[in-house]
C-alpha positions as CSV (number, residue, x, y, z in Angstrom):
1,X,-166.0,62.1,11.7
2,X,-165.2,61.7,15.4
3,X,-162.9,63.6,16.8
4,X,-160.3,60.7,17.7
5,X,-160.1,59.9,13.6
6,X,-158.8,63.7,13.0
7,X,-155.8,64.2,11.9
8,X,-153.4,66.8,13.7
9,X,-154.2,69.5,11.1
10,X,-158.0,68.7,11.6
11,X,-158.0,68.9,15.5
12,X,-155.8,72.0,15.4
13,X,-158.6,73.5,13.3
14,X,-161.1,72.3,15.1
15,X,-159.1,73.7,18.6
16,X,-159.2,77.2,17.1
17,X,-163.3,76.9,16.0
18,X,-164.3,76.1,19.6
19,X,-161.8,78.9,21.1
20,X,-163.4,81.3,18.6
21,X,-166.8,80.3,19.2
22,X,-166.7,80.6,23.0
23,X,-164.9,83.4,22.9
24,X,-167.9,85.0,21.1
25,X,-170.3,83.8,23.4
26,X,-170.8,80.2,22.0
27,X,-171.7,77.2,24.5
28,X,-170.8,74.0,23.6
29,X,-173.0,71.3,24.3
30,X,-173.0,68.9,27.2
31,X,-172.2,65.5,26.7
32,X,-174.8,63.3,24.8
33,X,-176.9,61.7,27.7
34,X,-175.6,63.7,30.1
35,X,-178.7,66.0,31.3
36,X,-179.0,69.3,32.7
37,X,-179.3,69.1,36.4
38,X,-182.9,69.7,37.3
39,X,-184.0,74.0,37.9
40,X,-184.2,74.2,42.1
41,X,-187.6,76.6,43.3
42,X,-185.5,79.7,42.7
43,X,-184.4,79.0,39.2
44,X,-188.0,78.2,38.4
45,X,-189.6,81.4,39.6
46,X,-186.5,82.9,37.5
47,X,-188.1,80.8,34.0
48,X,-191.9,81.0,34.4
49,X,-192.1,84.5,33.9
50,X,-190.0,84.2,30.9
51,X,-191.7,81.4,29.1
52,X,-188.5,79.5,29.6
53,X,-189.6,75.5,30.2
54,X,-187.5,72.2,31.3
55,X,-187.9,69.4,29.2
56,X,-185.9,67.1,32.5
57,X,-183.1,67.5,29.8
58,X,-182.8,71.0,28.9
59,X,-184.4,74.4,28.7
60,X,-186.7,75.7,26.3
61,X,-187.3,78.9,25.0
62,X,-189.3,79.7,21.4
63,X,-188.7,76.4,19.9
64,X,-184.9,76.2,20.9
65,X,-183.2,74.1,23.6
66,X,-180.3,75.3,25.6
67,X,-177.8,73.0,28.0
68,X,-177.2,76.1,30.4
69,X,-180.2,78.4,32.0
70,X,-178.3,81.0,31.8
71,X,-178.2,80.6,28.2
72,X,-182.1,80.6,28.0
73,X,-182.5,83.5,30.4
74,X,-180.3,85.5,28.1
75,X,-182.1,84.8,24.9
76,X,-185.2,84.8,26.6
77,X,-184.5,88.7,27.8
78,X,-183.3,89.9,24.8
79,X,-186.6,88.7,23.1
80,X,-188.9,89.9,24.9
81,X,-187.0,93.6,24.9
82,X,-187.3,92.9,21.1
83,X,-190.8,92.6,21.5
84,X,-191.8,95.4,23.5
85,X,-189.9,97.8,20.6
């Protein structure tokens, strides 16, 4: 169902799912067909030592795709900590 066919009960649910999902953390996506903006040199030499990869439409990290770098670096970090222990 798209979000204009909700009814005000449904978007009012739907309001407080986003708030409690970013409030956690949670990153909604971009728009569809909207594309990351490309990783400049410094970014880059932030992601190769990290394994994290751009696909020209997102990052990639371990088989998932992320719409924010800063995302992927997070992940990426705590993953690799998990593997050193």
């Amino acid at each position: 169902m798209s979000r204009k066919n909700r009814q005000p009960t449904q978007l009012a649910q739907y309001a407080t799912a986003v708030d409690v999902f970013t409030s956690e953390g949670g990153h909604l996506p971009s728009a569809v067909g909207n594309p990351c903006p490309a990783p400049t040199d410094a970014e880059r030499a932030l992601m190769a030592p990290l394994g994290i990869q751009f696909d020209g439409r997102a990052f990639r990290f371990a088989g998932n795709h992320y719409d924010r770098l800063a995302d992927a670096v997070s992940y990426a970090r705590r993953a690799n900590a998990a593997d050193r222990h």
